[in-house]
N, C-alpha and C positions, 0 to 999 in steps of 0.2 A: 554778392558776398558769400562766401564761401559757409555753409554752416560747420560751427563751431562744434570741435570732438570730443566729447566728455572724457573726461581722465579715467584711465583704466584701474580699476580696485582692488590689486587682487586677492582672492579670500580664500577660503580652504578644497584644494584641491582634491577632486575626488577622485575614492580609492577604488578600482578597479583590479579583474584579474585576480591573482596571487595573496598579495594587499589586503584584499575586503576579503579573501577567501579565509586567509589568516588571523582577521579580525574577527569574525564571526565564527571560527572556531575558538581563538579567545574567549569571545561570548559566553559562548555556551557551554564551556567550561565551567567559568563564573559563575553564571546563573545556576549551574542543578548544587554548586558549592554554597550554593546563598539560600535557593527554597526549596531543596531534593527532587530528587527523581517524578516525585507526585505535582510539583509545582513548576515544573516545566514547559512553559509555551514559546509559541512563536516568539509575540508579543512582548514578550520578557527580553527574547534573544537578540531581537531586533533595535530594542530600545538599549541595552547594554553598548550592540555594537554599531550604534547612531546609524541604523541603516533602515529602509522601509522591510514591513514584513513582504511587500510582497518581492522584495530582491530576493529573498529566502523562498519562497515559495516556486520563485522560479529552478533553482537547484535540490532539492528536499522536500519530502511530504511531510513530515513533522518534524516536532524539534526532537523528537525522539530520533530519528533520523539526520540529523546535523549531529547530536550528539555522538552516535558512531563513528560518522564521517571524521569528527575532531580525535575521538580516540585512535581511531586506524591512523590517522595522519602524523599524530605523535606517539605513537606508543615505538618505544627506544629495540632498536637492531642487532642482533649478536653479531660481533664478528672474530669467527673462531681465527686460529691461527695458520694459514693458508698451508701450512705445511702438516699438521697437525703435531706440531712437535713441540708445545707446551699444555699438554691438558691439565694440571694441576693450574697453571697460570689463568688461563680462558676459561676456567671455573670460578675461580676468584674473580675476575673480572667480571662475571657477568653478575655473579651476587652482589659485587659492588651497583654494578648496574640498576640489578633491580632494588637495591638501599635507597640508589639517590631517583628513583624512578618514583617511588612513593613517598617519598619527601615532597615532590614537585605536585602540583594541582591536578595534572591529569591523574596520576595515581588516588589522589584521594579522591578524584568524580569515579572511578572505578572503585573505588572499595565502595561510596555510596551507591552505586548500582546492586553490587554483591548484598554488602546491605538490607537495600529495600525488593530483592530477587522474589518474596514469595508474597509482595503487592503487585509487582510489574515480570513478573517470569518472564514474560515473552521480551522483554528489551536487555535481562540474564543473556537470554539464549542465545537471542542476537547478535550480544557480545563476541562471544565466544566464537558463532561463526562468523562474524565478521570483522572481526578485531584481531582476537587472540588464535586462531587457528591459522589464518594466513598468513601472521606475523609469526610463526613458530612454534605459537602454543606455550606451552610453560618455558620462562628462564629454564638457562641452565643445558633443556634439552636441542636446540640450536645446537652446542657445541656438544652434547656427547653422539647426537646422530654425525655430527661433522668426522669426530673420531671412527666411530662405528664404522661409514662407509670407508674409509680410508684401512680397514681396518687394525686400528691402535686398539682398540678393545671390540668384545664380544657384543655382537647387536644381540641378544639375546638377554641381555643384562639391562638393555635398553629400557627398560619394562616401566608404566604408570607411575607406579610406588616409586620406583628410583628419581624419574622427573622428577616428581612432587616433592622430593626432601627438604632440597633446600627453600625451596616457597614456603613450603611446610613450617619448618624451623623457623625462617625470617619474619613469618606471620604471629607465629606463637612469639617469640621473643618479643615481637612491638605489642603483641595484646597483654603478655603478663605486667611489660616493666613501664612500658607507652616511652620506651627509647625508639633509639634504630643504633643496628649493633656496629663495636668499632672491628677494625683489621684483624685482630686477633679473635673476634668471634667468628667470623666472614672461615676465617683460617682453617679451626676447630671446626667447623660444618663440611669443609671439605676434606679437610684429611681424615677426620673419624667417622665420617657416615659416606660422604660421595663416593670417594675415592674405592673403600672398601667394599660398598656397595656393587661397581664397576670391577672388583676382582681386579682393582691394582693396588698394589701393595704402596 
């Protein structure tokens, strides 16, 4: 007699790849949003994203380390105007960007790193070189280097202080009123400081 074949159950299919990659960037999101930058473990990461620590360990040496990994993978892309024939527009655009950039979780697990920068400096620094420098570095600056090489404006005018305006502003604005500003703020940052500042009228 032929043995009998148990009925097949099926139950939760496991995430692989891309999938679990994205889950656990999820994760760890989450978690520095739940117990900050000092309360950050594997352990934590792991159980958030129902997966063993040692999946994680086999991709990342700490969770300080996944958490980079998650910022670089989502941290939002300029994309100036291939022609460079609206810079007023691709400036707006990109403060809008970074509006709804820090609306969203990943911006605020970055502002908690900025934050807690002079408990944890070295995961600051980190940042910055592994996040924010090879993603463009400041908003805003993506689209005035785009101009500049193309030359619509003066690379010369490119300068630190000019980057920084509009972050500047849009920082200050959420710290005094704890909004995030509408179209017509967005506007007034670029016509009375960017703009001017870029020596275009």
């Amino acid at each position: 007699m032929a043995e009998e074949k148990k009925p097949h159950r099926p139950g939760r299919s496991r995430r692989r790849g891309a999938e679990l990659v994205e889950a656990i960037h999820h994760a760890v999101i989450e978690e520095v949003l739940q117990v900050g930058v000092g309360g950050l473990t594997m352990e934590g990461v792991a159980k958030r994203a129902a997966t063993a620590k040692t999946v994680l360990y086999r991709r990342w040496s700490s969770p300080q380390d996944v958490l980079l990994d998650a910022l670089y993978e989502t941290f939002p892309q300029e994309t100036p105007s291939p022609d460079a024939d609206d810079l007023r527009g691709d400036l707006l655009r990109s403060l809008r960007q970074l509006t709804d950039w820090m609306r969203r979780p990943t911006g605020r697990a970055v502002a908690e790193v900025i934050v807690e920068r002079h408990r944890h400096p070295e995961l600051a620094e980190a940042m910055y070189k592994r996040v924010f420098d090879p993603r463009g570095g400041r908003f805003t600056l993506t689209v005035m280097r785009h101009y500049a090489e193309r030359g619509v404006i003066d690379p010369a005018r490119v300068t630190p202080v000019v980057a920084d305006i509009g972050e500047a502003m849009l920082g200050k604005f959420v710290t005094d009123t704890g909004l995030f500003p509408d179209e017509e703020w967005i506007a007034a940052v670029v016509d009375q400081a960017i703009l001017p500042a870029l020596g275009v009228r």
